[in-house]
C-alpha positions as a Markdown table, in Angstrom:
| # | Residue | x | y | z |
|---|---|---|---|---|
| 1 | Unk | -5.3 | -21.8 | -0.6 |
| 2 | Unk | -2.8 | -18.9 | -1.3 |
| 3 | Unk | -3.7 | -15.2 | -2.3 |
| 4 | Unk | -4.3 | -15.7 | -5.8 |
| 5 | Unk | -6.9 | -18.6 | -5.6 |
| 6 | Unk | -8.3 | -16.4 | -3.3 |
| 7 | Unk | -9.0 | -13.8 | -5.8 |
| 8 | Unk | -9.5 | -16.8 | -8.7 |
| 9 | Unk | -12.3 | -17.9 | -6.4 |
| 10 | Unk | -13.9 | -15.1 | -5.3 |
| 11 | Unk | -12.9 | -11.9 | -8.0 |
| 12 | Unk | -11.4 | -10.1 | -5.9 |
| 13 | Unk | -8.7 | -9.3 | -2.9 |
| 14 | Unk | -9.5 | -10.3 | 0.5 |
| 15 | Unk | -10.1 | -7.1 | 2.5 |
| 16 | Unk | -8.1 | -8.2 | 6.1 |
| 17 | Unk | -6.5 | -11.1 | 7.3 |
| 18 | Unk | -9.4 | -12.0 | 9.2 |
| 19 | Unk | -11.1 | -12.8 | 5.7 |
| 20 | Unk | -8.4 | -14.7 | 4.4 |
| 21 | Unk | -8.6 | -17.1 | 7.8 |
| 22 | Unk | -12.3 | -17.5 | 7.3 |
| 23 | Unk | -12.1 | -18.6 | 4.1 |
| 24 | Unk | -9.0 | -21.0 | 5.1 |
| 25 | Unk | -5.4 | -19.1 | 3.7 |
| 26 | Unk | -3.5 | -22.0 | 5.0 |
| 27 | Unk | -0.4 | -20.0 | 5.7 |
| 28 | Unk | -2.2 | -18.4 | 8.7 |
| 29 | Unk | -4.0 | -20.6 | 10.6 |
| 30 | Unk | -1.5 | -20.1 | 13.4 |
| 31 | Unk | -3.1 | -16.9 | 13.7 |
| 32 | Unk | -2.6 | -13.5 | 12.2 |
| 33 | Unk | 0.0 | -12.7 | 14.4 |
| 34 | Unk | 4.3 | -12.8 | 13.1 |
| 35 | Unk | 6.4 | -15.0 | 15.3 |
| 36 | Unk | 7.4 | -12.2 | 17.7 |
| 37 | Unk | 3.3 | -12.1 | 18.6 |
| 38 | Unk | 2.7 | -9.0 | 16.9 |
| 39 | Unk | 0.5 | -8.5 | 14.3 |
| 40 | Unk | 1.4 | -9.3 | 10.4 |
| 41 | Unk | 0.5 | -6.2 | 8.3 |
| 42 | Unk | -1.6 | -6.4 | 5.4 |
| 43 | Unk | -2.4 | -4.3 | 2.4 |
| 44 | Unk | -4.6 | -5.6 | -0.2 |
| 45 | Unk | -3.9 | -4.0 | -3.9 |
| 46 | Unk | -6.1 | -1.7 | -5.0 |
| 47 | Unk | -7.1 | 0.7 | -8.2 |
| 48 | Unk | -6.1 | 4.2 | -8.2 |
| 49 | Unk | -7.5 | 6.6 | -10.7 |
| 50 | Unk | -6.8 | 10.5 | -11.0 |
| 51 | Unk | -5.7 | 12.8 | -13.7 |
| 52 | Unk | -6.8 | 10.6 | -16.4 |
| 53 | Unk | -4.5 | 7.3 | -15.2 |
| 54 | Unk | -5.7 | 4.3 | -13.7 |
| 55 | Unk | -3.2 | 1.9 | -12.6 |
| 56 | Unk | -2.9 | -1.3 | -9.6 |
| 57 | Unk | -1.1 | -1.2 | -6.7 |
| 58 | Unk | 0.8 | -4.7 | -5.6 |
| 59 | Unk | -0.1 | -6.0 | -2.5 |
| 60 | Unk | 2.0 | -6.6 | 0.5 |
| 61 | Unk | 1.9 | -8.7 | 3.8 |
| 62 | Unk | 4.7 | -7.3 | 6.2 |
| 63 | Unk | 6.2 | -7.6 | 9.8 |
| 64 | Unk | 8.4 | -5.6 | 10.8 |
| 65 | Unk | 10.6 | -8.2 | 12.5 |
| 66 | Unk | 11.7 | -8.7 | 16.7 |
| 67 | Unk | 11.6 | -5.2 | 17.5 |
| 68 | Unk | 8.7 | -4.2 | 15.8 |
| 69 | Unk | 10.1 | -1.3 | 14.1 |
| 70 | Unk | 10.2 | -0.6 | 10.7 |
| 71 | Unk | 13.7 | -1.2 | 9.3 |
| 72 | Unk | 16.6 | -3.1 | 11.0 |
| 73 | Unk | 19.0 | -5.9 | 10.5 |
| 74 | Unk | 19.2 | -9.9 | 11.4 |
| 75 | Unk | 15.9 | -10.6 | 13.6 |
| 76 | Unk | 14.8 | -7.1 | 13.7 |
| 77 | Unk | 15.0 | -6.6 | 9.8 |
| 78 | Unk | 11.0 | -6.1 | 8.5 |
| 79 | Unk | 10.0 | -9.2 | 6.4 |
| 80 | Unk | 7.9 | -7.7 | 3.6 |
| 81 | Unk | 6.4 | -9.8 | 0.6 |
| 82 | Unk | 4.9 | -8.0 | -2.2 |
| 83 | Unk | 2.2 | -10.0 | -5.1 |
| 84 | Unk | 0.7 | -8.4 | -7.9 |
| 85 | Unk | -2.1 | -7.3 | -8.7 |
| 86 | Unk | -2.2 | -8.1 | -12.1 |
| 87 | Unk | -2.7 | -12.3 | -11.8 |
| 88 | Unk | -4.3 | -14.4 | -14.6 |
């Protein structure tokens, strides 16, 4: 299961990592944690309205890579990956 039969299945995002374990995201059933032991970041997409706009944010899943600090280069450059909302 990846992100988008999550949200096929179920309507909408998963709200944590945690919920995307429980309901058996194979891509982290090592854990939640990136391979330096730290925890993968994760922001769900969401709808933002104001001013008479609504639009979707993407989502993104991130580490920020050995050091644990955003930015960097080689094993310390953040690994960031970005979906969109918008998925048929």
């Amino acid at each position: 299961m990846d992100l988008c039969d999550f949200h096929r299945r179920y309507l909408a995002w998963p709200v944590s990592l945690g919920q995307l374990t429980a309901a058996g995201f194979t891509h982290f059933q090592e854990g939640t944690n990136d391979e330096w032991g730290r925890p993968i970041h994760y922001e769900p997409p969401r709808t933002v309205a104001g001013a008479g706009i609504t639009y979707s944010t993407d989502g993104v899943v991130h580490s920020f890579g050995a050091d644990g600090i955003i930015g960097g280069q080689g094993t310390n450059a953040d690994i960031t990956v970005m979906f969109s909302a918008n998925i048929k």
